[in-house]
C-alpha positions as CSV (number, residue, x, y, z in Angstrom):
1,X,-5.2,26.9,18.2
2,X,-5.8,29.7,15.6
3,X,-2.4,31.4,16.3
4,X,-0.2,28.8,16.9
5,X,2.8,29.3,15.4
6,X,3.1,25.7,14.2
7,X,0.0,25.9,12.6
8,X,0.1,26.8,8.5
9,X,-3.2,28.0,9.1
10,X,-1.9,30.9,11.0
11,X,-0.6,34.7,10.3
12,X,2.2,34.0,12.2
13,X,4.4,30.6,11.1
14,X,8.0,29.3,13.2
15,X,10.1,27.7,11.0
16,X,13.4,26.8,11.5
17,X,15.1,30.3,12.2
18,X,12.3,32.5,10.2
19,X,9.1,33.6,11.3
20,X,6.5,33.8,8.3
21,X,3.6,36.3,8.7
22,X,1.0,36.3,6.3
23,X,-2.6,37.9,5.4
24,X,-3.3,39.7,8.6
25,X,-0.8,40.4,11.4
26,X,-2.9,42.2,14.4
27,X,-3.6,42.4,18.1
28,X,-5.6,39.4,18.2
29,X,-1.8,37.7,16.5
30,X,0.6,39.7,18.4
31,X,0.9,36.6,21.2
32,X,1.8,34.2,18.6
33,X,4.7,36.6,16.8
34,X,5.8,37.2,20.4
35,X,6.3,33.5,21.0
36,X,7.5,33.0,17.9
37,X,10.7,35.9,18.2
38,X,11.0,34.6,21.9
39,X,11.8,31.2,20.5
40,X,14.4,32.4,18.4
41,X,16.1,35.0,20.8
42,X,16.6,32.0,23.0
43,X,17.9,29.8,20.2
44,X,21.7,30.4,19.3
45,X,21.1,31.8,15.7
46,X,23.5,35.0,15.3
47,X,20.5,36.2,12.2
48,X,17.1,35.8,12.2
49,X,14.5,36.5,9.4
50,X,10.5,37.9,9.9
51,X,9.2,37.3,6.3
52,X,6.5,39.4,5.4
53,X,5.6,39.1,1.3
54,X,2.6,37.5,2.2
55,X,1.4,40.3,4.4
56,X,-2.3,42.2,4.0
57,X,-2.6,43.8,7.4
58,X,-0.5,45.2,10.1
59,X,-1.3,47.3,13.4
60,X,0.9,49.2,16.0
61,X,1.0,46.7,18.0
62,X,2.9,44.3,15.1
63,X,4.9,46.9,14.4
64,X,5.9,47.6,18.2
65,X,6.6,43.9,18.6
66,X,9.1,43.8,15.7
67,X,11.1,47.0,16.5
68,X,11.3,46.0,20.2
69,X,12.2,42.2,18.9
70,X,14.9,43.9,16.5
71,X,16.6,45.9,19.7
72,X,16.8,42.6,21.9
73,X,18.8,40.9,19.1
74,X,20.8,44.3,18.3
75,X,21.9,44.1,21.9
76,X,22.5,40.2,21.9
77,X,24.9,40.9,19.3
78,X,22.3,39.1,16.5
79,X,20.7,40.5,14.0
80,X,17.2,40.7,12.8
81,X,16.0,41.1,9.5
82,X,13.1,41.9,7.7
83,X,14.1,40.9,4.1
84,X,11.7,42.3,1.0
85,X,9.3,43.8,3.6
86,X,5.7,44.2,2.3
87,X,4.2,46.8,1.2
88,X,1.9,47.5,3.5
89,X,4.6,47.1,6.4
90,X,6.9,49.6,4.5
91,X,3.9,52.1,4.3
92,X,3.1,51.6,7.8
93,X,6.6,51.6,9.3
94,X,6.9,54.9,7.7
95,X,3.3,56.7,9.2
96,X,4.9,55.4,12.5
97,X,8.0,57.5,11.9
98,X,10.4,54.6,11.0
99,X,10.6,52.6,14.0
100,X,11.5,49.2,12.2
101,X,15.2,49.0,10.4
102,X,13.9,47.5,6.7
């Protein structure tokens, strides 16, 4: 499956208590980074990291994920963190008005 998050293939990579996204993060990825941040707000880990160097592309609908993902672990007590955010995530986060906390 193209955007299984197992797959090293994919934008959107699980591993261990990180999700790595990489070239392309879009719409037709936005179920796999779902999955992905779903699997670790069930897991016990008090921080969780989305890394993003290898990032190209992102839409609204990335960013939306993430900021939504980073309120569910804010009020879980957890944190999420977005460490060394590309730039093309830092230059979209701030056209959307600074929705994600980098």
């Amino acid at each position: 499956m193209k955007n299984d998050p197992s797959d090293k293939a994919a934008p959107v990579v699980l591993k261990g208590e990180r999700v790595i996204l990489k070239g392309r993060v879009d719409i037709e990825s936005a179920p796999a980074l779902q999955e992905a941040l779903i699997v670790l707000l069930r897991s016990p880990v008090p921080e969780a990291r989305v890394e993003t160097a290898g990032l190209t592309g992102v839409d609204a609908a990335v960013l939306q994920l993430l900021y939504s993902a980073q309120e569910s672990f804010h009020q879980l007590g957890r944190r999420l963190i977005l460490p060394s955010p590309s730039p093309v995530l830092r230059e979209r986060n701030q056209r959307l008005g600074d929705l994600l906390r980098l």
